[in-house]
C-alpha positions as MATLAB code, in Angstrom:
seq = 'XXXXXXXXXXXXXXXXXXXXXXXXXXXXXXXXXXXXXXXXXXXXXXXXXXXXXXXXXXXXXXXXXXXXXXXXXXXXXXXXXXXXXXXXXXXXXXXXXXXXXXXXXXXXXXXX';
ca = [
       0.000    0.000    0.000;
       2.932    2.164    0.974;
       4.871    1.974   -2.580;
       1.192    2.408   -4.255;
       0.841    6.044   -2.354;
       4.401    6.363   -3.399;
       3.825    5.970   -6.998;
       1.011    8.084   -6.644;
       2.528   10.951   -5.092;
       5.330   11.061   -7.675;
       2.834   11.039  -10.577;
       0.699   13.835   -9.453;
       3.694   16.335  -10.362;
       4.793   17.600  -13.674;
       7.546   15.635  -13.338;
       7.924   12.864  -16.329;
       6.108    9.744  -16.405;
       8.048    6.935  -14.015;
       5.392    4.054  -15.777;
       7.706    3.543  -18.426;
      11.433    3.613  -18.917;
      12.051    6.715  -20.602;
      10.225    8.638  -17.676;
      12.054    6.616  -15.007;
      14.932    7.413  -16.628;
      14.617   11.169  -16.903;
      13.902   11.073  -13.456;
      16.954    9.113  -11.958;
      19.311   11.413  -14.138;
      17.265   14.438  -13.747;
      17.509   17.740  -11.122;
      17.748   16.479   -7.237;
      14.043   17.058   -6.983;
      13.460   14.351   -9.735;
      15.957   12.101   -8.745;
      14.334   11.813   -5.223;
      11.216   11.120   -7.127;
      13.073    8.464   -8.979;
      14.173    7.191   -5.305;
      10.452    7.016   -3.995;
       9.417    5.425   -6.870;
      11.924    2.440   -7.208;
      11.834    2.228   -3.495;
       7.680    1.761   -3.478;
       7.867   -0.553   -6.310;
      10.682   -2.721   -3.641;
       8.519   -2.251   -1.015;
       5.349   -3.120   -3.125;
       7.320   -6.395   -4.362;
       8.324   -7.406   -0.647;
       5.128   -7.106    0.163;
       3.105   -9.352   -2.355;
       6.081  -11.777   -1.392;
       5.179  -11.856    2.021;
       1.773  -12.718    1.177;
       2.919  -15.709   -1.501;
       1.141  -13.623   -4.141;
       4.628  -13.755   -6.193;
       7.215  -15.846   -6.069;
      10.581  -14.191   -4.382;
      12.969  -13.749   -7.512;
      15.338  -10.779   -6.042;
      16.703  -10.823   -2.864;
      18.366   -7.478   -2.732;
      20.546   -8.133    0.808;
      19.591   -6.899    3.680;
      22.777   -4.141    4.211;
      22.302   -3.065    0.313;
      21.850    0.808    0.823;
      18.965    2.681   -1.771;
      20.940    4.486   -3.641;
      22.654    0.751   -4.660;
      19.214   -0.442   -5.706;
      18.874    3.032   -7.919;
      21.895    3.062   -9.436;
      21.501   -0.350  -10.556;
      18.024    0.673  -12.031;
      19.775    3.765  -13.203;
      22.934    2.188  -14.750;
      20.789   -0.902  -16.613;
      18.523    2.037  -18.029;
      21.508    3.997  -19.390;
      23.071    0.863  -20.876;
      20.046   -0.760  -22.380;
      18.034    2.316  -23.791;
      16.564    0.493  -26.397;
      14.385   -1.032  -23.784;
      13.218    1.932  -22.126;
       9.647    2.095  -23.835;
       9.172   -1.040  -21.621;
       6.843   -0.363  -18.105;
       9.375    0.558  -15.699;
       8.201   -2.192  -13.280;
       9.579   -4.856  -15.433;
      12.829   -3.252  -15.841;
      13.602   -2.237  -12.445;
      13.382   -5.805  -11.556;
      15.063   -6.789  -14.632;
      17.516   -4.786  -13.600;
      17.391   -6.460   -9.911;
      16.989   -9.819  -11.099;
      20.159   -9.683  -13.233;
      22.103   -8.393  -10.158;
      20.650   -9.883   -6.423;
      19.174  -13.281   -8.022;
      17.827  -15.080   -5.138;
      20.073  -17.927   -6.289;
      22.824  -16.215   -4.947;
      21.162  -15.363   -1.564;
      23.367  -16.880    1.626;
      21.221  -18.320    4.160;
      22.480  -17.981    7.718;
];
């Protein structure tokens, strides 16, 4: 519910679009007002994901660890959106966890 109001809040200003990756992208590389958007908005879509897996709605396919910092998470977003721009058209949902699935698999996760 939390990354929902998040989403939300970021798309009610005349900032670009974050639905797709063009928007996202403008965002992340944008002034520091945009970029924070860009930080709400990958962070609610995180926080969304965690919380459909905590409910078994999806199956858990990143596993970003637990002392990975935000700004990690966004300049992974960020960097796979600057090197793959010919994907940016693409909803941004499916390639910020593209971009998370690539890099914190859940096949890699240690268990302790």
């Amino acid at each position: 519910m939390i990354g929902l109001l998040a989403m939300a809040a970021v798309m009610a200003s005349d900032a670009p679009d974050p639905t797709n990756g063009n928007g996202l992208y403008e965002l992340c590389t944008g002034k520091v007002d945009d970029q924070l958007q860009c930080v709400r908005f990958i962070q609610g879509a995180l926080d969304e994901y965690r919380a459909l897996v905590s409910i078994k709605a999806v199956a858990e396919v990143v596993c970003v660890p637990p002392n990975a910092e935000v700004g990690q998470v966004v300049e992974v977003v960020t960097n796979r959106l600057r090197d793959h721009p010919e994907k940016r058209q693409y909803g941004s949902g499916s390639l910020i966890f593209g971009a998370l699935m690539e890099v914190f698999p859940c096949a890699n996760r240690v268990s302790r």
